[in-house]
C-alpha positions in Angstrom: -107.0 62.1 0.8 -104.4 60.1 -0.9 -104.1 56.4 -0.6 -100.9 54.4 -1.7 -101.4 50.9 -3.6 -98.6 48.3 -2.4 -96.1 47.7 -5.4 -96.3 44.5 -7.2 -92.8 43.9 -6.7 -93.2 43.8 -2.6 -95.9 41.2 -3.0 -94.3 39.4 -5.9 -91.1 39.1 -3.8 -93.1 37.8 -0.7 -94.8 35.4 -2.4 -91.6 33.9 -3.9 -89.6 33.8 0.2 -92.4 31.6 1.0 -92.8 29.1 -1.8 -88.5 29.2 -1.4 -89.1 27.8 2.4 -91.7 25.3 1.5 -89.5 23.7 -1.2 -86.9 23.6 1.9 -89.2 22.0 4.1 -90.7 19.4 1.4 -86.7 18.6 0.9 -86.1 18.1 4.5 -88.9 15.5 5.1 -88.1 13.9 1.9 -84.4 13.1 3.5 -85.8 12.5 6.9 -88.2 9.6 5.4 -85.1 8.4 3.2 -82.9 8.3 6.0 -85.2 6.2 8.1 -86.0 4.0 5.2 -82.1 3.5 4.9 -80.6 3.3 7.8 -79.1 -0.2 9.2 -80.7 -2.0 11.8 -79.0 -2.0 15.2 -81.1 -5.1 16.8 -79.7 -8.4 16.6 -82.8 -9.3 14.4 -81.2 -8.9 10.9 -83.3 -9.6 7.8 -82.8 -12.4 5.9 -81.6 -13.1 2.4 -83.8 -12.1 -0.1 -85.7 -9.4 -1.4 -87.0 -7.0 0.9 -91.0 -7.4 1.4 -91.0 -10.7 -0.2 -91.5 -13.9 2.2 -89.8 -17.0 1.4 -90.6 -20.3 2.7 -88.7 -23.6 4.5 -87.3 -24.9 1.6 -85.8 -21.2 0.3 -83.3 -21.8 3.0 -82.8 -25.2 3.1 -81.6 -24.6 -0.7 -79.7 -21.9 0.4 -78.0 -24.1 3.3 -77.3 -27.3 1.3 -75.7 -24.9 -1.7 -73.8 -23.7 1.2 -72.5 -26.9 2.5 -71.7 -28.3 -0.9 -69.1 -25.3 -1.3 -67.1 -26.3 1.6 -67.3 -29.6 1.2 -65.8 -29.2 -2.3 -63.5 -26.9 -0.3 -62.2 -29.6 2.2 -62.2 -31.9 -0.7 -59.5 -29.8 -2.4 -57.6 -29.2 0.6 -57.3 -32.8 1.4 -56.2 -33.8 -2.3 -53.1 -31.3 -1.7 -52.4 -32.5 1.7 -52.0 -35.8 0.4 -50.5 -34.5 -2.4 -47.7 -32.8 -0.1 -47.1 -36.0 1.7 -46.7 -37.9 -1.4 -43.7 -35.2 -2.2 -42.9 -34.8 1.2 -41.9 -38.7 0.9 -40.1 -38.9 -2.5 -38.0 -35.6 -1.1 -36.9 -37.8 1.7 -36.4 -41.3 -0.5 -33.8 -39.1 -2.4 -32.4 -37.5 0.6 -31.6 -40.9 2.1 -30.5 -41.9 -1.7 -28.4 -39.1 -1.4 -27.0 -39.7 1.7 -26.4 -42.9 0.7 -24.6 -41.6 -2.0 -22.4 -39.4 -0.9 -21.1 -42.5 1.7 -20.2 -44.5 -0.5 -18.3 -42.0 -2.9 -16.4 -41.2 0.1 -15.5 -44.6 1.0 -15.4 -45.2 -2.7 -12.3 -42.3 -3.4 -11.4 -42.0 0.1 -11.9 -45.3 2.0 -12.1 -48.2 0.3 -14.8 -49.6 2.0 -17.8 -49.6 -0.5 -16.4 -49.3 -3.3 -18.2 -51.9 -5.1 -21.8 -50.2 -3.8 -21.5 -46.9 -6.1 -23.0 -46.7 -9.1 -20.9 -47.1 -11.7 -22.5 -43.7 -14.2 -22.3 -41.9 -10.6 -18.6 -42.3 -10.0 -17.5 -42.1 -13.2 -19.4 -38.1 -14.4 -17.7 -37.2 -10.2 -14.3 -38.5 -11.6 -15.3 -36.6 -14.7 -15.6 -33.4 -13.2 -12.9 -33.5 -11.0 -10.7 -34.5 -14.3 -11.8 -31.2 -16.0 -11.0 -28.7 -12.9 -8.0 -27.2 -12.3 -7.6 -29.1 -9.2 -5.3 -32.3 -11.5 -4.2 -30.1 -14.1 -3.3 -26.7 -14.6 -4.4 -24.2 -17.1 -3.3 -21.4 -19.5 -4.8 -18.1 -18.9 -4.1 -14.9 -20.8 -3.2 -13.0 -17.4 -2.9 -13.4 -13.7 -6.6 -11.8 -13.4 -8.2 -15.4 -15.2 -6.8 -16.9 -11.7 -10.0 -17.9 -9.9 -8.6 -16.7 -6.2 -8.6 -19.2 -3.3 -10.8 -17.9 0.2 -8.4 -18.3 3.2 -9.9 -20.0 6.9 -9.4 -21.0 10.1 -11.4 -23.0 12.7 -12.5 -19.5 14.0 -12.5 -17.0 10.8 -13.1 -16.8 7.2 -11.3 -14.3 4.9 -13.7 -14.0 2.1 -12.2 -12.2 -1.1 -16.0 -12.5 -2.9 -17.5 -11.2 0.2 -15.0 -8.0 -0.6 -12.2 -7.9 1.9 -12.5 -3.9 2.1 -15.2 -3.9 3.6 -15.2 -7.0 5.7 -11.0 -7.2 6.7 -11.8 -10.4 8.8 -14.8 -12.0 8.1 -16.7 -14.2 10.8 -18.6 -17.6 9.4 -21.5 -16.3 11.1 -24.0 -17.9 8.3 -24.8 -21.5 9.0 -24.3 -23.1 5.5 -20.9 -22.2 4.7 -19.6 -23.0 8.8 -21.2 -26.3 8.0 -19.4 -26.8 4.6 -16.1 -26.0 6.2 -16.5 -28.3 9.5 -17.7 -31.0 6.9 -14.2 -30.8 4.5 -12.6 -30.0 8.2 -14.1 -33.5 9.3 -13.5 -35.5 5.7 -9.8 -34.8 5.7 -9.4 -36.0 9.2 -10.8 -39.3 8.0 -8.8 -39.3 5.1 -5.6 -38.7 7.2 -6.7 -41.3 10.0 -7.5 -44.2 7.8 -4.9 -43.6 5.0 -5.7 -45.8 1.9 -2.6 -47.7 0.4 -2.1 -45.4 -2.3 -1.8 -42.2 -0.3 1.6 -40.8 0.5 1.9 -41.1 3.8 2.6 -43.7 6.7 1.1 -44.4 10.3 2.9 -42.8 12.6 3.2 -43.9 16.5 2.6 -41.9 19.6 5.0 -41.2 22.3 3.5 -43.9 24.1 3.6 -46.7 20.8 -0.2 -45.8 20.0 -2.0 -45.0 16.3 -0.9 -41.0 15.9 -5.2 -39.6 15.7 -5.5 -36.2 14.2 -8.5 -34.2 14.9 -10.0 -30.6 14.5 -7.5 -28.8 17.0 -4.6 -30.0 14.4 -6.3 -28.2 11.8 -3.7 -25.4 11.0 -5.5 -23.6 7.5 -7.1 -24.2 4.9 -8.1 -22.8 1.2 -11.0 -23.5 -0.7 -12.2 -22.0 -4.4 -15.3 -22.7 -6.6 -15.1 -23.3 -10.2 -18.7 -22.1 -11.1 -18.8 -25.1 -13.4 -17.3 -27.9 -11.9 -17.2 -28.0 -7.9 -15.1 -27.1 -5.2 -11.8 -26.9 -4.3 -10.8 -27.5 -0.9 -6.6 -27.6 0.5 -6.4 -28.5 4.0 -3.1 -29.1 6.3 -2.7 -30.3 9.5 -0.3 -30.5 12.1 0.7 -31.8 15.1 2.6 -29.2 17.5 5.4 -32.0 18.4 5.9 -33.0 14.6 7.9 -31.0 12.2 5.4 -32.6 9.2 2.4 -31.4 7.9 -0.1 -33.3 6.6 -2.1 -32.1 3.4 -5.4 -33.2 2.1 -6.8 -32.0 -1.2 -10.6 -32.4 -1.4 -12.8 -31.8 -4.1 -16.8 -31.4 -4.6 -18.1 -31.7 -7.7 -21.7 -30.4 -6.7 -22.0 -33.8 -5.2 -20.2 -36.0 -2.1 -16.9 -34.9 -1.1 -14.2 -36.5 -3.1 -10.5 -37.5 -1.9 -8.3 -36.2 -4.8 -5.0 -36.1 -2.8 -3.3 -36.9 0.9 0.3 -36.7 1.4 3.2 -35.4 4.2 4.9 -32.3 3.4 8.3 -32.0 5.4 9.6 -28.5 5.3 12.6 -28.3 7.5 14.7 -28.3 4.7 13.4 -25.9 3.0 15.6 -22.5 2.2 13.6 -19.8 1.6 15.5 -16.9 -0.6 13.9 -13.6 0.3 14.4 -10.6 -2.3 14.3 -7.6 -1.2 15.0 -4.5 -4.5 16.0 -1.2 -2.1 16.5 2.2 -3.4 17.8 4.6 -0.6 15.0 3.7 2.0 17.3 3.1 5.0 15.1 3.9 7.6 12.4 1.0 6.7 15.4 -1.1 5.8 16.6 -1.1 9.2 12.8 -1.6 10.6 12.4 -4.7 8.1 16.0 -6.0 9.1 14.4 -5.7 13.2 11.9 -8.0 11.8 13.7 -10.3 9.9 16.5 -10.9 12.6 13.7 -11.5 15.3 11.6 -14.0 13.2 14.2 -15.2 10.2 16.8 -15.6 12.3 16.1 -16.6 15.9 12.4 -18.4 15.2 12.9 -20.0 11.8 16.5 -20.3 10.7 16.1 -21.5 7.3 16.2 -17.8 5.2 18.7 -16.7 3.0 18.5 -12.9 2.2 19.4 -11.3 -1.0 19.2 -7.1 -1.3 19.6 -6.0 -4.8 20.6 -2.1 -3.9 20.4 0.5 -6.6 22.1 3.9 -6.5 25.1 4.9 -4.4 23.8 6.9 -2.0 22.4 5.1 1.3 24.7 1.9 -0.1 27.0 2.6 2.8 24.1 2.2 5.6 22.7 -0.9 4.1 25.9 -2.3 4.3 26.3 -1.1 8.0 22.8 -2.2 9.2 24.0 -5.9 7.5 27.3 -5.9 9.6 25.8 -4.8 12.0 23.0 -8.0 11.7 26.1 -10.7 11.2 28.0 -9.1 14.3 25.1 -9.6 16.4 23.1 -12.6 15.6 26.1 -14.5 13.5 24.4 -14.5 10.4 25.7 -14.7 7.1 22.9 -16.1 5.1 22.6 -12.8 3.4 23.7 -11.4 -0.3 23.9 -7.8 -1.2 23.9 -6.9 -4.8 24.9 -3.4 -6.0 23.5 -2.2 -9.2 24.1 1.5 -10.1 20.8 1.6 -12.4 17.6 3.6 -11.6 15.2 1.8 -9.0 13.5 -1.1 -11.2 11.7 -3.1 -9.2 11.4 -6.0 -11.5 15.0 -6.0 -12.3 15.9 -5.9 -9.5 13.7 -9.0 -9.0 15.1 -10.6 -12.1 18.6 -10.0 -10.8 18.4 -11.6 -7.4 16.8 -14.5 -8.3 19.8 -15.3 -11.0 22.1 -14.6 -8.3 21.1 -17.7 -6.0 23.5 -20.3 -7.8 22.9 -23.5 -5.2 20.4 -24.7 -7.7 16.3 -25.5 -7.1 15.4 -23.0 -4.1 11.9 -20.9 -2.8 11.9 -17.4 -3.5 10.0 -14.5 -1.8 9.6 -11.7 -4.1 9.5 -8.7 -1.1 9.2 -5.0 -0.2 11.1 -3.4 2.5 8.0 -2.1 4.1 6.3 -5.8 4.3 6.3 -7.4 7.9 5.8 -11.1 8.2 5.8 -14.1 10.6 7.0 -17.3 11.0 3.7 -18.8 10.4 3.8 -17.0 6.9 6.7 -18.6 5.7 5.8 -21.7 6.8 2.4 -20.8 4.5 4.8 -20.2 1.5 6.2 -23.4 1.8 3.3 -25.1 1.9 1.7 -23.5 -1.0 4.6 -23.5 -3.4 5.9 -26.1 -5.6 8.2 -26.7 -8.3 6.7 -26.6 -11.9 3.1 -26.7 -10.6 2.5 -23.8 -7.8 3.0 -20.2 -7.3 1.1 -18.6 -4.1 0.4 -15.2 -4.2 -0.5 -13.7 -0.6 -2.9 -11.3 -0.6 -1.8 -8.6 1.7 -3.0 -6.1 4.5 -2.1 -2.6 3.7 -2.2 -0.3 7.2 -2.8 3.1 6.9 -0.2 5.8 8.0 -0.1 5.5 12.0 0.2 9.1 12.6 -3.3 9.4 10.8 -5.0 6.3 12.3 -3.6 7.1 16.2 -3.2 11.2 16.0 -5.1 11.2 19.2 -2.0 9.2 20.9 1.5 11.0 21.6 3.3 8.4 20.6 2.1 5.3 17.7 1.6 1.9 19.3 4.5 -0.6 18.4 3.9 -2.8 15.2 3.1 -5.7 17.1 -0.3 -3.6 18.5 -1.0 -2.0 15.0 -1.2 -5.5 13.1 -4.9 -5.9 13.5 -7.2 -6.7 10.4 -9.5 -4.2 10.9 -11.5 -1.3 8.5 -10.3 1.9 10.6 -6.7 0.2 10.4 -6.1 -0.8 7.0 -7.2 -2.5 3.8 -6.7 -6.0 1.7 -4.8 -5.3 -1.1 -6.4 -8.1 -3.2 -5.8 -6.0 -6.6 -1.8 -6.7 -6.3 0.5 -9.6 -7.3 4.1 -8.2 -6.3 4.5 -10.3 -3.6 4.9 -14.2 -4.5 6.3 -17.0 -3.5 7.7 -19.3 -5.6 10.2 -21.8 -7.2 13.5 -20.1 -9.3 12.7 -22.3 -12.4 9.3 -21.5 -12.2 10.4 -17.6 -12.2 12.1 -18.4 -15.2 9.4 -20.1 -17.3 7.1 -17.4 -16.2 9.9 -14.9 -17.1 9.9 -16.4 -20.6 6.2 -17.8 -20.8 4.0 -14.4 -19.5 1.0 -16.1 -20.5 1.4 -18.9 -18.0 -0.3 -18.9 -14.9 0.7 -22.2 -12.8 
């Protein structure tokens, strides 16, 4: 009988599986007794500092304690030094504010009211007088192009056109932040003092009520006002009031060189005199001359009454309309304030500019360089008079382009009138603040302009 040995490889093999799941089972316990070791305790009785499976006596932790309480005390220490520290400059912050304040009072009533005159100091008045000697406010200054003009921001009681805020983008801009409404209501509020207690220098006299009383402006007389900043020197700030049953205007020039407002100017402007000579260069454009003559009869004619109207027409055809729609002006409204030059040239705007203006031969009188499509009001001519004069102004509007109406109301049948579409708005038009072809301004300053380019006044 035949008997088979086991291999050595079966037994070999066995032996190896279970010395394979002893290692496993030493591994495991190994972990178990690590983890147990390890693992935080969940009882409130938490060891405490030191080394595990040492003891430590009383005065271990009283150390530990008193090292403790020395760092927060050192801590409390520090906090009160700069506490006190914070009061000290809390206190010199409000010395200089009421120095300030102080200040700026008496460099009113220094420039503007003569009250405390005497109470300035002297270094302080004399580096504000400095300042406002240096701006452009006194004098003027040459500039190589009518881009060097630092441009003036326009406002109301209610709005603020900002040209540095970008007038694209923001076509009528709200003075929704709190510092600059409170710079404006304080110029607002310092030429109202300036105009009700007039120094003896300023050009101006008391005027009377109806009822024999001391005329008192205040804010609702406030018609505009301009202000600019000369990064270097201060601000510039033009104000002009008016009461609605005078014909004068009262204008106040203020100026704040970084420091207290400063009275550089109050005197009464009295326009009723004043001509306006509006010059208008046409080229065939009949159509929009007969819209622009609707507006000029209706504000020129029947609200203000103090325009005199010279088209320079170039070319023959369309001459025979002008002429009509001009006749047909004078039949209606008896006007005859009007001058219609005929120059058989190619359309040059600035010639024809050139050539009106020489044409006016009554001597000094305000021009208003214009373009057939431009629609104004009486409150903008009234602006041009204000802003204008002889040998030391020239005001150029900036103005509000609207888009073509059939674009903006395509979902209407028919446009709104022009009264409806004059709103300064994003969706309705745009600021042209990149153009200079409308101005207002004096003939002889034309003429030095004409011959000086380089003058800016």
């Amino acid at each position: 009988m035949l008997i088979r040995m086991p291999r050595r490889g079966l037994i070999l093999q066995t032996r190896t599986h279970w010395l394979l799941l002893g290692l496993a089972l030493l591994c495991s316990l190994v972990l178990f007794m690590y983890l147990l070791e390890c693992a935080p305790q969940t009882d409130g009785n938490a060891s405490l500092p030191g080394v595990v499976g040492e003891n430590y006596g009383k005065e271990y932790y009283q150390a530990l304690l008193q090292e403790q309480e020395e760092h927060y005390q050192t801590r409390a220490t520090s906090l009160k030094r700069q506490i006190a520290q914070l009061k000290q400059e809390l206190q010199e912050m409000s010395e200089k504010m009421r120095s300030l304040q102080e200040r700026k009072n008496v460099g009113a009533n220094g420039i503007g009211y003569q009250g405390n005159k005497e109470q300035a100091p002297s270094d302080l008045l004399e580096f504000l007088h400095s300042q406002i000697d240096k701006a452009e406010v006194s004098i003027g200054a040459k500039l190589p192009s009518e881009y060097g003009v630092i441009p003036f921001e326009s406002f109301t009681l209610m709005k603020v056109f900002q040209l540095e805020m970008g007038l694209t983008r923001h076509p009528e801009e709200k003075p929704v932040r709190k510092d600059k409404r409170d710079e404006l209501v304080e110029a607002i509020e310092a030429g109202l003092e300036v105009i009700n207690n007039p120094d003896e220098d300023d050009e101006q006299e008391d005027e009377e009520g109806p009822l024999g009383e001391k005329l008192i402006f205040n804010e609702n007389d406030f018609v505009e006002g301009y202000y600019r900043t000369e990064r270097d020197k201060g601000t510039q700030y033009e104000l002009f009031f008016k009461k609605a049953e005078l014909m004068e205007y009262r204008h106040v020039t203020l100026f704040r060189p970084f420091g207290p407002l400063m009275k550089v100017k109050s005197e009464m402007i009295d326009i009723t005199r004043s001509v306006i000579n509006i010059i208008v260069p046409l080229a065939e454009r009949t159509e929009a001359f007969a819209q622009f003559m609707q507006n000029f009869r209706d504000v020129c004619i029947h609200q203000d009454k103090r325009i005199h109207l010279t088209v320079v027409y170039f070319g023959k055809e369309g001459l025979s309309t002008v002429k009509s729609i001009l006749e047909s002006v004078t039949s209606e409204s008896n006007f005859h304030n009007y001058t219609l030059v005929s120059l058989n040239e190619e359309f040059n705007r600035g010639r024809g500019l050139n050539v009106g203006a020489r044409a006016w031969d009554k001597g000094e009188v305000l021009m208003f360089f214009c373009d057939v499509d431009i629609y104004f009001s009486a409150e903008f001519l009234n602006s041009c008079r204000l802003n204008a004069e002889p040998g030391k102004k020239v005001f150029y509007p900036v103005v509000f382009s609207l888009y073509n109406p059939a674009i903006v109301y395509a979902n209407l049948e028919v446009p709104p009138p022009v009264e409806q579409q004059l709103v300064h708005k994003k969706d309705s038009g745009f600021w042209r603040d990149f153009g200079f072809g409308m101005t207002c301004q004096y003939r002889s300053d034309f003429l030095t302009i004409a011959l000086h380019p380089c003058l800016t006044y």
